[in-house]
C-alpha positions in Angstrom: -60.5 2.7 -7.8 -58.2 4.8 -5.3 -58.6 2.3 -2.6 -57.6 -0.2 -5.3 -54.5 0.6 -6.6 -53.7 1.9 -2.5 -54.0 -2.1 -1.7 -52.0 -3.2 -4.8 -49.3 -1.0 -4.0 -49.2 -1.8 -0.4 -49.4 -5.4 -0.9 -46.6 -5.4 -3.7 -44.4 -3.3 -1.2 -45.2 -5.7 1.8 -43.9 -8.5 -0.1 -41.0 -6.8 -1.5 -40.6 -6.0 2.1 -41.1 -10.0 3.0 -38.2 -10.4 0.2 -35.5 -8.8 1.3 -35.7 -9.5 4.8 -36.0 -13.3 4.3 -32.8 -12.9 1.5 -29.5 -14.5 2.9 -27.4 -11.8 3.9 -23.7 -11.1 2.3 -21.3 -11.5 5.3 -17.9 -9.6 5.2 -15.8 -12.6 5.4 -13.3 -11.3 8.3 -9.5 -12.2 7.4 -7.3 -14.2 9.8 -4.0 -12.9 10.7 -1.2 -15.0 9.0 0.7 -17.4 11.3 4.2 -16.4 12.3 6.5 -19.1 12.3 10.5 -18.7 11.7 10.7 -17.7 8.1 14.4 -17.4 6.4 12.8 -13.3 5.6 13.2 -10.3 7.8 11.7 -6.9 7.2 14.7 -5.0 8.5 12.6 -1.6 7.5 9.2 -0.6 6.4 7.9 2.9 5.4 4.5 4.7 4.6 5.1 7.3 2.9 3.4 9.5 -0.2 6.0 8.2 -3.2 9.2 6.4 -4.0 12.2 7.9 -5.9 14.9 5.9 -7.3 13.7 3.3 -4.9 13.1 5.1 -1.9 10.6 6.4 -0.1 10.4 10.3 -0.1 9.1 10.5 3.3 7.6 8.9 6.0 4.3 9.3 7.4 1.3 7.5 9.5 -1.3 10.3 9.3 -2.6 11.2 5.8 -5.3 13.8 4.4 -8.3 12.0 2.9 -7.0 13.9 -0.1 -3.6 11.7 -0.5 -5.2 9.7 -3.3 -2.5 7.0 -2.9 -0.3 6.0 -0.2 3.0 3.6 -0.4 3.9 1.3 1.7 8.2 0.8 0.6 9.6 -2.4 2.2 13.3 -3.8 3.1 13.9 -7.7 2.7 16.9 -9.0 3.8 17.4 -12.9 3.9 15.9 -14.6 0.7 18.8 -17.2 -0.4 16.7 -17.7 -3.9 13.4 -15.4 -5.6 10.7 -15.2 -3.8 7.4 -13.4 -2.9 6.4 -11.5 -0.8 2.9 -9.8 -0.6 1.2 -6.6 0.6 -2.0 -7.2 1.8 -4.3 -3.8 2.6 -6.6 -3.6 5.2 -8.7 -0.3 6.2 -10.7 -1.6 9.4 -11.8 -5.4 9.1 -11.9 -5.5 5.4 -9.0 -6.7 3.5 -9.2 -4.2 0.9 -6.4 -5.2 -1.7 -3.5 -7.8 -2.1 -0.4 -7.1 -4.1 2.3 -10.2 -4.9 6.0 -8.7 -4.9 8.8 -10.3 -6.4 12.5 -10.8 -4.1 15.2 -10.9 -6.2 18.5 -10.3 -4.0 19.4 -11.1 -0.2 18.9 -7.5 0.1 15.7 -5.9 -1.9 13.2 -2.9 -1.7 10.1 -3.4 -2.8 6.8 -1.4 -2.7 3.2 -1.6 -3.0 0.3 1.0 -3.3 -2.9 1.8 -2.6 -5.4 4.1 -3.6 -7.3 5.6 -1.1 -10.5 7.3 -1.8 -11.7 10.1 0.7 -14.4 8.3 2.3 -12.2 5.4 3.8 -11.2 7.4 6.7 -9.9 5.6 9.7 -7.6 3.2 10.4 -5.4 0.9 7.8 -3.0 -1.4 8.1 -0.5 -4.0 5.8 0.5 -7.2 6.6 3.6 -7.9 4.8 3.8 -11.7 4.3 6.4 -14.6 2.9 4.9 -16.6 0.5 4.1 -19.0 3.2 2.1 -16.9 4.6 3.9 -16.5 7.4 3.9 -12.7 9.1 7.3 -10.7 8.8 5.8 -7.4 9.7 3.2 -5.0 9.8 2.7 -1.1 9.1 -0.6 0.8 10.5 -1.7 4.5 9.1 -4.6 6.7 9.3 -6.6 8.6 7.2 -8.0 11.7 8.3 
């Protein structure tokens, strides 16, 4: 009965085994960077930094504890002759880890984005900051140690 139930269980694990080697694979789908063609936006200044107060940042920083919980990435456009959009988008290593749309209201505007960081994504990050286009204006690189 022993040498049995020992077969069973082997054969149920070697085709569990067959399963999940023979199961398509997820692949992390690896971004492209945005194309950067003449765009009517500049980023004249862009900050990381640990908050905003009355619509600035309160520091500036590129090396955080793993204990920041979120960081801020504050932005200056300059250049919009209507409202547009611009848009965050996160990346900590190859993933693209969040996107955030911003509005642009004014020739001159601050806008901000953040994200929260848990303390296992140490390493290197990094935002694109893009026109609605898609087009690059600029981008802003931290680390989390």
């Amino acid at each position: 009965m022993f040498l049995f139930k020992t077969r069973v269980i082997l054969v149920i694990a070697l085709g569990l085994a067959v399963f999940v080697a023979c199961a398509p694979k997820k692949e992390v789908k690896k971004q492209p960077a945005p194309v950067t063609k003449k765009s009517e936006l500049k980023v004249t200044k862009t900050t990381l930094t640990t908050g905003v107060k009355n619509r600035q940042p309160i520091d500036s920083v590129i090396v955080f504890p793993d204990s920041i919980g979120r960081v801020y990435c504050w932005t200056l456009i300059q250049g919009a002759k209507k409202p547009t959009v611009i848009k965050h988008i996160w990346h900590y290593g190859k993933r693209e880890m969040a996107e955030t749309s911003l509005e642009v209201k004014t020739p001159r505007y601050r806008t901000w984005s953040y994200k929260t960081i848990l303390p296992h994504w140490k390493g290197d990050w990094r935002v694109w900051i893009v026109d609605s286009q898609g087009n690059l204006l600029g981008t802003a690189s931290f680390k989390i140690k």
